[in-house]
DRENFI-198536 format. One record per atom (N, C-alpha, C, O): atom name; residue in one letter; residue number from 1; x, y, z. Coordinates in steps of 0.2 Angstrom, whole numbers, plus 5000, padded with zeros to 4 digits. Atoms other than C-alpha are relative to their C-alpha. Example, Ala and Ser with C-alpha at 12.3 -4.5 7.8 and 13.67 -1.06 7.14 Angstrom:
BEGIN
a: N	r: A	k: 1	x: 5004	y: 4994	z: 5000
a: CA	r: A	k: 1	x: 5062	y: 4978	z: 5039
a: C	r: A	k: 1	x: 5004	y: 5006	z: 5000
a: O	r: A	k: 1	x: 5009	y: 5005	z: 5003
a: N	r: S	k: 2	x: 4996	y: 4994	z: 4999
a: CA	r: S	k: 2	x: 5068	y: 4995	z: 5036
a: C	r: S	k: 2	x: 4996	y: 5005	z: 5003
a: O	r: S	k: 2	x: 4999	y: 5011	z: 5004
***
This chain:
BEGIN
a: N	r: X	k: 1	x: 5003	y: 5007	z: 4999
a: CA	r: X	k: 1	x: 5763	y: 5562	z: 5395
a: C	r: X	k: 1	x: 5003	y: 4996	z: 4994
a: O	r: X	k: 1	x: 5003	y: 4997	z: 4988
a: N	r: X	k: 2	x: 4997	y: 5007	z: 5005
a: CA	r: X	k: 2	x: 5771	y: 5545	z: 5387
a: C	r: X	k: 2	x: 4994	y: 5001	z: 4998
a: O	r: X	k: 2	x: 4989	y: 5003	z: 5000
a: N	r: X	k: 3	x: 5006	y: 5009	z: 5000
a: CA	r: X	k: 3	x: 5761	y: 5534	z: 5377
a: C	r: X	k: 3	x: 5004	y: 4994	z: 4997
a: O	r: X	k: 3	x: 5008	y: 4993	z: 4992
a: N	r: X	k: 4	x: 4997	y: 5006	z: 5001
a: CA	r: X	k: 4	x: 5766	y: 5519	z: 5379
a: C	r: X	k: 4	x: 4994	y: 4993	z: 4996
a: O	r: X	k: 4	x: 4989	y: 4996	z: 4993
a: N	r: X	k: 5	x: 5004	y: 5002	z: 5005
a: CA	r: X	k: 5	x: 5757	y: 5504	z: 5369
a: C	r: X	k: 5	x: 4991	y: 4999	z: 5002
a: O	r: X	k: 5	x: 4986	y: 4998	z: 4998
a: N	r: X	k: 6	x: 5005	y: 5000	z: 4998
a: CA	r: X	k: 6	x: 5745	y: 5502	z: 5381
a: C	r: X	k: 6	x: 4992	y: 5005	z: 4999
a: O	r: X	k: 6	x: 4986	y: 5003	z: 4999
a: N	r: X	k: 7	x: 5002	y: 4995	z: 4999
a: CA	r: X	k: 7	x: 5739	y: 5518	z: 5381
a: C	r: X	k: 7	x: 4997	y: 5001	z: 4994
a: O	r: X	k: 7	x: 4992	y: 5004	z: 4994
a: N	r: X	k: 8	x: 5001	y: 4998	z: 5004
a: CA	r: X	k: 8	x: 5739	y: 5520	z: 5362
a: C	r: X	k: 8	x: 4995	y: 4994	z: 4997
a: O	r: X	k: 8	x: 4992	y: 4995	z: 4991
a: N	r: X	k: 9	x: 5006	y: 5005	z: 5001
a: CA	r: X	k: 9	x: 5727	y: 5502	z: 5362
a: C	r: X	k: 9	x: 4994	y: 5003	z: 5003
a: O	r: X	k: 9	x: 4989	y: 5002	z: 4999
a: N	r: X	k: 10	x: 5006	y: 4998	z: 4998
a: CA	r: X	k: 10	x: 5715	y: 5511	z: 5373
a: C	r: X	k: 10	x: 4998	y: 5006	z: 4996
a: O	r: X	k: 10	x: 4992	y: 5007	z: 4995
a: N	r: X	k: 11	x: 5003	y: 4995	z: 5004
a: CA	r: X	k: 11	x: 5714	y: 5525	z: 5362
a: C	r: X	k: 11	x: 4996	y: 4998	z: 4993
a: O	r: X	k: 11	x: 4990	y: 5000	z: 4992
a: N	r: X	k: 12	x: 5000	y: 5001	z: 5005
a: CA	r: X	k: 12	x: 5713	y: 5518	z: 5346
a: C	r: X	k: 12	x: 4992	y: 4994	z: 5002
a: O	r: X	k: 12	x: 4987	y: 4994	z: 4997
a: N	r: X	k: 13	x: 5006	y: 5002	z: 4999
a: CA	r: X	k: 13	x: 5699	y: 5507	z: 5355
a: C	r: X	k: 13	x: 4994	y: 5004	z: 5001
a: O	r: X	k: 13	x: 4988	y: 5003	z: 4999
a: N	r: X	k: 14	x: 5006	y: 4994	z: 4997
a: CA	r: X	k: 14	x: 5689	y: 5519	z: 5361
a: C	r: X	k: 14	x: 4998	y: 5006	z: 4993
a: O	r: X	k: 14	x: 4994	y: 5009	z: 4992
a: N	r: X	k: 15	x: 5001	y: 4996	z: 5007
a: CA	r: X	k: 15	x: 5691	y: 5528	z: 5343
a: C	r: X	k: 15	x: 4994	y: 4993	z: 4997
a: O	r: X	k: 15	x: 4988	y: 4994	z: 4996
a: N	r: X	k: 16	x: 5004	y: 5005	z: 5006
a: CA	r: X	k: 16	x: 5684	y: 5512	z: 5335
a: C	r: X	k: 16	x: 4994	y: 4998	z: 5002
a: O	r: X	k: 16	x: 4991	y: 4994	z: 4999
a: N	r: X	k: 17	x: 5005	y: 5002	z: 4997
a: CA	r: X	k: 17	x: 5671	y: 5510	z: 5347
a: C	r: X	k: 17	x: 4993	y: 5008	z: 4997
a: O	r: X	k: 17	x: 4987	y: 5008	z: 4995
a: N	r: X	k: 18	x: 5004	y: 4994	z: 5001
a: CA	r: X	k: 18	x: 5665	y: 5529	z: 5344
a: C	r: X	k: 18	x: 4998	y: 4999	z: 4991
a: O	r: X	k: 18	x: 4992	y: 4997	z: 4990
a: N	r: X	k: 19	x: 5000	y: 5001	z: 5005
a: CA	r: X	k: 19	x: 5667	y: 5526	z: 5325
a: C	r: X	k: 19	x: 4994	y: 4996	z: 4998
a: O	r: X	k: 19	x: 4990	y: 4998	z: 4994
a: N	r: X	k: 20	x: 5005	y: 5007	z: 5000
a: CA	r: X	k: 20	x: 5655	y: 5511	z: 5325
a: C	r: X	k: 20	x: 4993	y: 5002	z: 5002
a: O	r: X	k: 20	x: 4988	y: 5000	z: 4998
a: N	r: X	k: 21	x: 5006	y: 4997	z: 4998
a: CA	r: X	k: 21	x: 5642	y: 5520	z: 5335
a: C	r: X	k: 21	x: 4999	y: 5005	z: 4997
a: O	r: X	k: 21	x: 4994	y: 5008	z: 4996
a: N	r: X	k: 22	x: 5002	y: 4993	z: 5003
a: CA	r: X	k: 22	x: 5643	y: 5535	z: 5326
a: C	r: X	k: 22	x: 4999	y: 4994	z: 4992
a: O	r: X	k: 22	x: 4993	y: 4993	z: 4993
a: N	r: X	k: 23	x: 5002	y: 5001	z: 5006
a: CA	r: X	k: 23	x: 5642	y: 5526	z: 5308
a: C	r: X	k: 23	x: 4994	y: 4993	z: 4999
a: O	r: X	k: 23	x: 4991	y: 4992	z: 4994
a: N	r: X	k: 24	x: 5004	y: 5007	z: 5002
a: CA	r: X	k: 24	x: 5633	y: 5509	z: 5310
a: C	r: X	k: 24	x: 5001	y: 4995	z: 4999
a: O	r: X	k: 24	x: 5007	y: 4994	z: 4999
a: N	r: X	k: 25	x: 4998	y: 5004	z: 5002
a: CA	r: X	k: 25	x: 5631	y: 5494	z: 5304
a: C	r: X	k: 25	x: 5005	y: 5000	z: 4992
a: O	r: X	k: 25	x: 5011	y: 4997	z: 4990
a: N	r: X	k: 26	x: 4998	y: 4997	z: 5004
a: CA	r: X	k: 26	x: 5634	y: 5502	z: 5287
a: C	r: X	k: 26	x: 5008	y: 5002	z: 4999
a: O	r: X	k: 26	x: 5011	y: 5001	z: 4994
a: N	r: X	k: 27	x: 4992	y: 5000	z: 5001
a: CA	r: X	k: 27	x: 5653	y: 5508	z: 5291
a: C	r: X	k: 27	x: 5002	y: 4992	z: 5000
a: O	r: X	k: 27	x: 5006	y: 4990	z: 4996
a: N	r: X	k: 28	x: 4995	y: 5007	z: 5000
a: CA	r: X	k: 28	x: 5656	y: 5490	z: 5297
a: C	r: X	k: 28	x: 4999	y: 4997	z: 4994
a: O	r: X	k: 28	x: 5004	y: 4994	z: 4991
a: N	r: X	k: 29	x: 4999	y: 5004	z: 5006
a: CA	r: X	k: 29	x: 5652	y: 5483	z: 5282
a: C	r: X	k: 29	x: 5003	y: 5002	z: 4994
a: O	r: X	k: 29	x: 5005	y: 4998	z: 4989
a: N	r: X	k: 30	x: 4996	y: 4996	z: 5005
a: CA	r: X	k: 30	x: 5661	y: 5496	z: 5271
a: C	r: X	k: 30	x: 5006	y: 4996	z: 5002
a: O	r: X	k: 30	x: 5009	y: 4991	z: 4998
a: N	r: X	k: 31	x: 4995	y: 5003	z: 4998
a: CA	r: X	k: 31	x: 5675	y: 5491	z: 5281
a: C	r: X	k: 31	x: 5004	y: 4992	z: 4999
a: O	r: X	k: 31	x: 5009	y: 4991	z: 4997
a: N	r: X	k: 32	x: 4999	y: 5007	z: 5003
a: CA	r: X	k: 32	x: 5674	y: 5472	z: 5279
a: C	r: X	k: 32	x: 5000	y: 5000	z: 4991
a: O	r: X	k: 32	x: 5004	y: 4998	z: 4987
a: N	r: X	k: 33	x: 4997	y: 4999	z: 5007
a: CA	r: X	k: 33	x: 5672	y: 5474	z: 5262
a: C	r: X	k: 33	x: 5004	y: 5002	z: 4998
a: O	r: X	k: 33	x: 5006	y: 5000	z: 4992
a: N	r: X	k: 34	x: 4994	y: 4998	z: 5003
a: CA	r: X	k: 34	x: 5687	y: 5484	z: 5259
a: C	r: X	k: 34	x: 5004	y: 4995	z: 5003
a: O	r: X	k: 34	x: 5010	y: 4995	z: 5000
a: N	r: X	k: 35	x: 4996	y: 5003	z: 4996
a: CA	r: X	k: 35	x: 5696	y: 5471	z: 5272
a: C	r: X	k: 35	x: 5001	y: 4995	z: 4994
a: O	r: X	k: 35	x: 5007	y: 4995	z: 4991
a: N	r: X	k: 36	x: 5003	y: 5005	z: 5003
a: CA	r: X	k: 36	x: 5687	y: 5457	z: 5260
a: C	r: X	k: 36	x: 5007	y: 5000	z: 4991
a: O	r: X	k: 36	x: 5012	y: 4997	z: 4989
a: N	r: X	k: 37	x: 4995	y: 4998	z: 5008
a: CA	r: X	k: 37	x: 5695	y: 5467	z: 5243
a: C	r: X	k: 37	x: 5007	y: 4998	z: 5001
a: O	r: X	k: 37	x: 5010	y: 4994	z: 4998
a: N	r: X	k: 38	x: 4990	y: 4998	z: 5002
a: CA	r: X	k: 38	x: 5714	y: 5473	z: 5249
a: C	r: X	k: 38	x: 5002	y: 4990	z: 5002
a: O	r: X	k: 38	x: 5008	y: 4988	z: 5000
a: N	r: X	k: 39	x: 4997	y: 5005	z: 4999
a: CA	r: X	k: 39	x: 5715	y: 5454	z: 5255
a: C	r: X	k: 39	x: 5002	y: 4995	z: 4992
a: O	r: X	k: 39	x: 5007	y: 4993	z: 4990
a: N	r: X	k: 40	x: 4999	y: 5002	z: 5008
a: CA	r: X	k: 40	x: 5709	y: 5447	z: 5236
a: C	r: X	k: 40	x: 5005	y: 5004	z: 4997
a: O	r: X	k: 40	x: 5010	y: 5000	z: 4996
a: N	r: X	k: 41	x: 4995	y: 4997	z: 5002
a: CA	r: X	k: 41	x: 5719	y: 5461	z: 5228
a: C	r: X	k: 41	x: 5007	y: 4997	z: 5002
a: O	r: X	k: 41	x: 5012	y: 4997	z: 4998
a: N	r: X	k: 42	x: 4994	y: 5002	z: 5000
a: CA	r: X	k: 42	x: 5733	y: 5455	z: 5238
a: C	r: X	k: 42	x: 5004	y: 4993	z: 4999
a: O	r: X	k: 42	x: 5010	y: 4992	z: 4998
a: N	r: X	k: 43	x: 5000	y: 5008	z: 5003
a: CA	r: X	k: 43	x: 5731	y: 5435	z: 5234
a: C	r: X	k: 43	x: 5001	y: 5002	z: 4991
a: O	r: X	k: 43	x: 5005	y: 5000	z: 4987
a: N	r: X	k: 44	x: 4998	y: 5003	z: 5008
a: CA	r: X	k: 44	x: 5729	y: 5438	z: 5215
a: C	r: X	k: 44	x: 5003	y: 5005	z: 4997
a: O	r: X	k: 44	x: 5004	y: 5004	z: 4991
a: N	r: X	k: 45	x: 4996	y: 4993	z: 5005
a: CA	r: X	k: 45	x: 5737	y: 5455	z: 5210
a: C	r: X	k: 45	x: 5007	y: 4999	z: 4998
a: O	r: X	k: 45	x: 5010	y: 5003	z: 4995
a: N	r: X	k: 46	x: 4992	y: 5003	z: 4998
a: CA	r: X	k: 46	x: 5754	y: 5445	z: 5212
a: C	r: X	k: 46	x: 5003	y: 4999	z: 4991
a: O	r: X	k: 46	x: 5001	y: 4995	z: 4987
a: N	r: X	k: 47	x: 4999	y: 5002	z: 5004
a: CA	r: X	k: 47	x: 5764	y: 5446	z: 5196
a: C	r: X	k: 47	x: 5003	y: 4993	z: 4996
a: O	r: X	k: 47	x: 5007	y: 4991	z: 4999
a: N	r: X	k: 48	x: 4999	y: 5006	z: 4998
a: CA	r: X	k: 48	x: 5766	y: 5431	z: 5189
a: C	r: X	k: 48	x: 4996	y: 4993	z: 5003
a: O	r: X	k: 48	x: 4999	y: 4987	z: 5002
a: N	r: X	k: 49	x: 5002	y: 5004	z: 4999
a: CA	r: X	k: 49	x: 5753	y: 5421	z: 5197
a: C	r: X	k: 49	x: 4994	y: 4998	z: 4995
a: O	r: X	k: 49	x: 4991	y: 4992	z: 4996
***
């Protein structure tokens, strides 16, 4: 069996959907907060800035 990309969006959906209901609100919020961090870290970690 391929997977083509479609196939590897449904998966990766249906992970993220299990993921969600298994952990809570509490995962999503880890997760935004790390989105929140690697994004600062990536603005001001810059050498030189």
């Amino acid at each position: 069996m391929t997977l083509d990309w479609r196939n590897s969006l449904m998966l990766g959906f249906i992970a993220a959907v299990f993921v969600t209901c298994l952990f809570g609100p509490y995962m999503i919020s880890v997760m935004l907060g790390g989105l929140g961090l690697t994004c600062y870290l990536t603005k001001h970690a810059r050498p030189g800035a």
